[in-house]
C-alpha positions in Angstrom: 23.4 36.0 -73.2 19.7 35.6 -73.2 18.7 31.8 -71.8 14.7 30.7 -72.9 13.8 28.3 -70.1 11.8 28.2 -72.4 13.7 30.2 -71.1 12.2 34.7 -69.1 11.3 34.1 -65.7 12.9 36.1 -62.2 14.9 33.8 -60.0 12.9 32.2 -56.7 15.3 30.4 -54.2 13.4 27.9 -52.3 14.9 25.6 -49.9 14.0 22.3 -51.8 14.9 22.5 -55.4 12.2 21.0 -57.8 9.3 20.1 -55.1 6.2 18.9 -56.5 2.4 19.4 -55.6 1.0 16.5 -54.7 -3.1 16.9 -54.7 -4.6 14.1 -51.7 -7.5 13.1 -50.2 -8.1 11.8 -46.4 -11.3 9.7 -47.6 -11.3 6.9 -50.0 -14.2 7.6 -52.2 -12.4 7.7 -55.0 -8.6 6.8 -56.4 -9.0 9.6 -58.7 -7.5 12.7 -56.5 -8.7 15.9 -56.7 -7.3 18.5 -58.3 -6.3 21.7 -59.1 -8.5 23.1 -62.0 -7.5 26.5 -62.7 -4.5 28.3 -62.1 -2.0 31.5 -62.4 0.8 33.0 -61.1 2.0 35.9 -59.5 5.4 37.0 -59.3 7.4 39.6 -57.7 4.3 40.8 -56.0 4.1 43.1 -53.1 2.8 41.2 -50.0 0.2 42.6 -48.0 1.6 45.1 -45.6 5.2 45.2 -46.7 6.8 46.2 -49.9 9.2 43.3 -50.2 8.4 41.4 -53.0 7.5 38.2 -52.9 6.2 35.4 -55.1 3.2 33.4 -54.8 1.4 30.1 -56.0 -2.0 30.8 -56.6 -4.5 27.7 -57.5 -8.2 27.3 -58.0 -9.5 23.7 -56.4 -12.1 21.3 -57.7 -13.5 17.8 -56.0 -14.3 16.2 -59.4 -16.6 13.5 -56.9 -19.3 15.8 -56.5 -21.4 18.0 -58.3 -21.6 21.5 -58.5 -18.2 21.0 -57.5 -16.5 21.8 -54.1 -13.7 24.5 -54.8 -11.4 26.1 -53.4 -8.8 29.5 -53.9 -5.4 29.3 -51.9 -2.7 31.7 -52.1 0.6 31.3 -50.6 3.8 34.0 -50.7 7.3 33.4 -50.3 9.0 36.7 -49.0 12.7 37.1 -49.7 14.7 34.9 -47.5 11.7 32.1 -46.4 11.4 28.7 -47.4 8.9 26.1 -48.2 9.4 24.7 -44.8 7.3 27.8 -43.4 4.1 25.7 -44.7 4.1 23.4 -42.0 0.2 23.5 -42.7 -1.3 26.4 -43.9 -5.3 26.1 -44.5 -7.2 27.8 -47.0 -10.6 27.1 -46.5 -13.1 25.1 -47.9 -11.4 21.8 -46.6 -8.2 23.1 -48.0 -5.0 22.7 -46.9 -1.0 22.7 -48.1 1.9 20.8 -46.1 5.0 20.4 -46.5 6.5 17.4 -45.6 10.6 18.0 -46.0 10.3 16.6 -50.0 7.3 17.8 -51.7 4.7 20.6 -51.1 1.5 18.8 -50.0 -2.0 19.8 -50.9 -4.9 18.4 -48.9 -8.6 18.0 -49.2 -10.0 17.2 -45.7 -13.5 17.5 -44.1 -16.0 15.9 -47.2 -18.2 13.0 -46.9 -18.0 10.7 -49.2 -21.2 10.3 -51.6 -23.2 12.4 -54.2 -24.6 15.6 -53.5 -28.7 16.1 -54.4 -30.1 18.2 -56.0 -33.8 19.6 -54.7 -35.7 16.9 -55.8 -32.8 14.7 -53.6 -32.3 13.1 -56.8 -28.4 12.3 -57.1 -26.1 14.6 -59.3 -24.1 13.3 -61.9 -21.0 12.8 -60.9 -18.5 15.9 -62.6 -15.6 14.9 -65.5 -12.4 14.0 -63.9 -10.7 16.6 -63.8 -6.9 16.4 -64.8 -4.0 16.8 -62.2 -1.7 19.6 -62.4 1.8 19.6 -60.2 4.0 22.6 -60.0 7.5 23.4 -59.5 8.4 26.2 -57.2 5.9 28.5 -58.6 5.5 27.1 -62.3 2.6 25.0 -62.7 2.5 22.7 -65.4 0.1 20.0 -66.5 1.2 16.2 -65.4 -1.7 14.6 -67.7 -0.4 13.3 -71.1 1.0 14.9 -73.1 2.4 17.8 -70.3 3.8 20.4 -71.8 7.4 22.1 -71.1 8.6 24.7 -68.8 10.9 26.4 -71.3 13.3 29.1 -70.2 15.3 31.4 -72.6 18.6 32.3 -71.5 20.0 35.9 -72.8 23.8 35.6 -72.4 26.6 38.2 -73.5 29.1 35.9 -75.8 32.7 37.3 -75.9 35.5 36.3 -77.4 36.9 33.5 -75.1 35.3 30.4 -75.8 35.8 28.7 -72.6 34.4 31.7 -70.8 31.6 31.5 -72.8 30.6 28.1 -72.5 31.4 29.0 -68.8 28.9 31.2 -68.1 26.3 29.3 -70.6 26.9 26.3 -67.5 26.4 28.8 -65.1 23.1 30.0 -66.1 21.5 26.9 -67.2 22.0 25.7 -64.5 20.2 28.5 -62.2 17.2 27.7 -64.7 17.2 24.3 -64.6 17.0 24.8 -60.8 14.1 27.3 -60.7 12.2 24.1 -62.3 12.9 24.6 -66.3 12.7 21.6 -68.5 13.7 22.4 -71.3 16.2 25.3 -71.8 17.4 27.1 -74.6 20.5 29.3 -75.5 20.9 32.0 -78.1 22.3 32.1 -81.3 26.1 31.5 -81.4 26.4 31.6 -78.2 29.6 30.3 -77.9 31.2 33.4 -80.0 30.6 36.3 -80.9 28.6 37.0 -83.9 29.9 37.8 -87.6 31.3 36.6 -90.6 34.6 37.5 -89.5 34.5 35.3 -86.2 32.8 32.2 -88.6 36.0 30.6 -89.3 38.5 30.8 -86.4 35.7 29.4 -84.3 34.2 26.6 -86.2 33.9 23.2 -84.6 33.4 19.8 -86.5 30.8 17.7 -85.7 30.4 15.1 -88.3 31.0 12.0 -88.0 28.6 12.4 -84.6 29.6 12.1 -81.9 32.7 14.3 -82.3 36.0 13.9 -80.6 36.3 17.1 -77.7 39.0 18.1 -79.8 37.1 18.8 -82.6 33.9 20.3 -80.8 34.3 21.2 -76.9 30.7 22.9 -77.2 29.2 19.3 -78.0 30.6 17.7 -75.5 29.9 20.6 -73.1 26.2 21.0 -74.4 26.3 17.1 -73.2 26.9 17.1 -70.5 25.3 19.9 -69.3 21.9 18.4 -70.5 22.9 15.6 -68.4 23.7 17.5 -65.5 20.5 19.5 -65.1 18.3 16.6 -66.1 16.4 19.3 -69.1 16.2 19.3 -72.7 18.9 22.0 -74.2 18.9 23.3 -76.9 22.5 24.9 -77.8 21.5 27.7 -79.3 23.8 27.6 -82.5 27.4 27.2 -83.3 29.8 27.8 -86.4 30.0 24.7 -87.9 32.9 23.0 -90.0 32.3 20.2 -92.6 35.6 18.7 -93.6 34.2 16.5 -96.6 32.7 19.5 -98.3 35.0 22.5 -97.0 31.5 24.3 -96.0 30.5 26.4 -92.8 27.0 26.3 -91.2 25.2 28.2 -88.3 24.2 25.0 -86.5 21.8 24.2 -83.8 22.2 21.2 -81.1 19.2 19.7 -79.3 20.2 17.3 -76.6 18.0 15.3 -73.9 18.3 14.9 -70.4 20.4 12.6 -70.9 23.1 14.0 -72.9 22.0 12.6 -75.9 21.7 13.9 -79.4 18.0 14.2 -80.2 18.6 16.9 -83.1 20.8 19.1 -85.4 19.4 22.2 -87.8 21.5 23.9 -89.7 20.2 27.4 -90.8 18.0 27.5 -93.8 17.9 30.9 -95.2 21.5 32.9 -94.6 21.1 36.4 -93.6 21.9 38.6 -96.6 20.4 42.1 -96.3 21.4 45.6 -97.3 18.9 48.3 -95.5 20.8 51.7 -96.8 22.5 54.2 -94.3 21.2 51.3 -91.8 22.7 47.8 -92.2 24.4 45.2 -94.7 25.7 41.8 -93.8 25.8 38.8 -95.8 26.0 35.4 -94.1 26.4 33.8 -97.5 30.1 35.6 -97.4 31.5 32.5 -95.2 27.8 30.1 -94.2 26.5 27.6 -96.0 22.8 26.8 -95.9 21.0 23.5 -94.2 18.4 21.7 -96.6 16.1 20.5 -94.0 13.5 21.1 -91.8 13.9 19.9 -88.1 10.7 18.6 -86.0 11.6 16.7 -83.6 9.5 14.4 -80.2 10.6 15.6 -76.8 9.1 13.3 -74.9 6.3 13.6 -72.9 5.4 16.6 -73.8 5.1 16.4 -77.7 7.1 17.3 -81.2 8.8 21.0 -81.4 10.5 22.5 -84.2 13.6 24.2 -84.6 14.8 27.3 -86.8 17.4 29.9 -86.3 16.7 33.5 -86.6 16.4 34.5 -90.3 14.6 31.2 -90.7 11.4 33.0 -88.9 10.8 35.6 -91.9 9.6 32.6 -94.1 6.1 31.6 -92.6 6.1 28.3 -94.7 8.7 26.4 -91.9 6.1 27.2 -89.1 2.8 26.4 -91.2 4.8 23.0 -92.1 6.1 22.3 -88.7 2.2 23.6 -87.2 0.2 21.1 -89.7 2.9 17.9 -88.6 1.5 18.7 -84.7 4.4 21.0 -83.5 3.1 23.0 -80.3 6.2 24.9 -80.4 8.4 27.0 -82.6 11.9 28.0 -81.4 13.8 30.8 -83.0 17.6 31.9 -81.8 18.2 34.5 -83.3 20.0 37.1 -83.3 18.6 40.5 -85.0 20.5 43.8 -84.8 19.6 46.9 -83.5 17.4 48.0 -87.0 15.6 44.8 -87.7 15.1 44.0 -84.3 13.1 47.3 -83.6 11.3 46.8 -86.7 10.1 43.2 -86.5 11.8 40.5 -84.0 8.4 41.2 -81.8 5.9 41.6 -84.9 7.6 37.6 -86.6 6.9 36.0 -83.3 3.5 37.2 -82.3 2.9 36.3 -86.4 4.2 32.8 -86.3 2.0 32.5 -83.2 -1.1 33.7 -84.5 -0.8 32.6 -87.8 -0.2 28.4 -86.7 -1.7 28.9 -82.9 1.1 27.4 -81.4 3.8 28.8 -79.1 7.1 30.5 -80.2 10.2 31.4 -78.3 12.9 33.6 -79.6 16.0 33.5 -77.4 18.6 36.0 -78.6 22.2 37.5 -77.3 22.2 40.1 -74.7 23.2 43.5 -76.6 27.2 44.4 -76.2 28.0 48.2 -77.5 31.4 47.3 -77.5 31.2 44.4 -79.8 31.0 44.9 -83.4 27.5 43.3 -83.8 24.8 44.4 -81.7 22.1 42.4 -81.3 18.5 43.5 -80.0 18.5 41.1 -77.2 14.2 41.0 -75.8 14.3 37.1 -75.5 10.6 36.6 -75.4 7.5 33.4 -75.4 4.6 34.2 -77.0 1.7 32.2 -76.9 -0.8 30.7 -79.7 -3.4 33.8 -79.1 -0.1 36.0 -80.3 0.2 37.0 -76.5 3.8 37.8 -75.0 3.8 36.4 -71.9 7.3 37.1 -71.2 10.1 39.4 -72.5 13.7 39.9 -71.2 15.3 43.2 -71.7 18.9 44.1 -73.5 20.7 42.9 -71.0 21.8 39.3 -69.9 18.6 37.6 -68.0 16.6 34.6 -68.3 13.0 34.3 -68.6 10.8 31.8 -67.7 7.3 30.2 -69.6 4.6 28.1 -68.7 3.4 26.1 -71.9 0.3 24.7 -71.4 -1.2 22.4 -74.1 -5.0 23.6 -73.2 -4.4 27.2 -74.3 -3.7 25.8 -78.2 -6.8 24.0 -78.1 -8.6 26.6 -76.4 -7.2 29.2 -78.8 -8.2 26.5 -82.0 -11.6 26.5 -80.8 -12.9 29.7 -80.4 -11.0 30.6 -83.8 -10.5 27.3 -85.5 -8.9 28.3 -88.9 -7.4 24.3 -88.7 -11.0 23.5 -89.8 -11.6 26.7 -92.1 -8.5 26.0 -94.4 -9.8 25.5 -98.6 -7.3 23.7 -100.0 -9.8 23.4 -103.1 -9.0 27.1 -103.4 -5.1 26.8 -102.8 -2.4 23.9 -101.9 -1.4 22.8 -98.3 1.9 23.1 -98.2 2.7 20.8 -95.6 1.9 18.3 -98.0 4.1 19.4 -100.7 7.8 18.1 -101.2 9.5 18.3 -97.7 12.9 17.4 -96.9 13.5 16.6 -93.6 17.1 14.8 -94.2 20.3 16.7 -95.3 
């Protein structure tokens, strides 16, 4: 199974799960703290000297109180085995220092006067923009102004034919993200079974009227309370569905909060019916029934994200829609095979990204020769400049995302095609006739 936290990321074990990054200062010029401006990570690093690997926070400082700016660059590695408790105070120069005071990881900026600094006439500088605070878990650093964005993680799990086991080992491994920091996770398509028209039927849960009974759907309940559990947004990947009224199957995707409520369903638009000769034929339409909706939906605080399910990415007017309503994220589980996957799973992504300048994660099953579907697997985020920044392999793993807001509007700006459009030349389609309700 592949898991998006959003969701591919290596595992870091830290003593304190989730600590923050608290940004202080000893004087009281201000009640505006100071704060970390830039930032990036490095992971599975070689320290200096040794050939463990390690991972390390790296953050660029700014005073916002004076101007040019006092700044700052601090690295700190964790080797294998060490803890945050090993920063008992570790200073890193220009009046920079991190602590760690048995809840949170401390940073401290010591040794300034209060006051303006001149410039050579000794009149006083203007004062610098306030610059926004960032906090980070473990070594993920994500914004904490409004709106911040999500630390998504993919999960790339291996579905077999027990469902219990399945939704097992789905537990097991959102958990471990949710852990390394993730907050908002996502599974791969069908996740809870293995993959085919054949399978469909026999493992087919009802969820209408909602909230179902356990009998009737043991992966909604478990996708509840797992959401619950590790306090993240989840998205379920996608499920056979059953609908009893109209004797219909679906491939059917669950969004719940953290806590364990139902934010979201999408049922797959556009079934997968291809016939590539001497290569592959399969014909979702065989047993599935379409959905007749779009899905966009808040995930507070960090903004509205749309949902799709594999197929759905080959038809660019769901992501132009779902861009133009203020989406800043597309997610896909999918589940290609071994000839489309190699052909295009990359190529739609980094196209979906580049062509709405938002982020898209595709989060598919970890490839099984001995099943009779194979599926690519290479989870991956890509971000709105059509950048991967993160790809799991064919086996099961989960990879880990930063999503930071600025890099859309960054992005917009230096190519800013949202101002460029002529709709005097063609039609917007995002203003054409939607449906968002089944």
């Amino acid at each position: 199974m592949h898991f998006l936290q959003l969701l591919p990321f290596a595992s870091l074990v830290l003593a304190v799960p989730s600590p923050n990054i608290n940004s202080k200062r000893q004087s009281s010029c201000t009640s505006e703290p100071w704060a970390i401006q830039q930032y990036h990570t490095c992971t599975n690093c070689t320290y200096p000297g040794s050939t463990q690997e390690t991972t390390s926070l790296v953050f660029n400082f700014v005073d916002p109180n004076f101007n040019p700016a006092v700044t700052a660059t601090c690295e700190l590695s964790l080797l294998p085995g060490s803890s945050l408790i090993d920063f008992n105070y570790t200073p890193c120069g220009s009046g920079v220092a991190f602590y760690y005071d048995g809840a949170d990881l401390n940073v401290e900026r010591t040794g300034v006067e209060c006051g303006k600094l001149s410039d050579d006439n000794g009149t006083p500088a203007q004062e610098t923009p306030k610059a926004r605070s960032r906090a980070a878990r473990y070594r993920h650093v994500l914004p904490t102004s409004s709106p911040p964005p999500p630390l998504p993680s993919l999960t790339l799990s291996l579905p077999g034919a027990d469902k219990t086991a399945n939704l097992a080992r789905a537990r097991s491994r959102v958990l471990e993200a949710s852990k390394a920091g993730a907050s908002l996770i996502v599974l791969p398509e069908c996740f809870n079974s293995p993959y085919g028209c054949q399978y469909f039927p026999s493992y087919a849960e009802t969820l209408q009227p909602t909230p179902p009974t356990k009998e009737q759907s043991p992966s909604f309940h478990a996708l509840s309370a797992l959401a619950l559990e590790s306090k993240s947004y989840l998205l379920g990947g996608s499920i056979p569905e059953y609908v009893e009224s109209t004797k219909k199957y679906h491939n059917t995707s669950l969004l719940f909060s953290p806590k364990g409520d139902l934010l979201a369903t999408h049922r797959k638009v556009h079934l997968f019916d291809i016939d590539i000769p001497g290569k592959i034929t399969f014909r979702e339409s065989d047993v599935l029934s379409p959905g007749n909706k779009l899905t966009l939906v808040d995930i507070p605080p960090y903004g509205k994200i749309a949902l799709a399910i594999c197929y759905d990415i080959r038809f660019p007017e769901l992501a132009t829609i779902a861009a133009r309503k203020g989406c800043f994220l597309l997610l896909y589980p999918g589940a290609f095979n071994l000839t489309t996957g190699a052909l295009h799973w990359e190529l739609q992504a980094r196209a979906r990204a580049v062509d709405n300048q938002v982020y898209v994660g595709l989060c598919s099953p970890a490839r099984d020769m001995d099943a009779t579907y194979h599926a690519w697997g290479h989870s991956m985020v890509v971000d709105p400049n059509a950048s991967v920044m993160c790809e799991a392999g064919e086996v099961e793993e989960i990879v880990y995302a930063d999503l930071n807001g600025e890099k859309i509007e960054e992005t917009r700006k230096g190519i800013p095609i949202y101002t460029q459009r002529r709709f005097d030349v063609y039609p917007d389609v995002s203003e054409g006739k939607i449906k968002f309700d089944e």
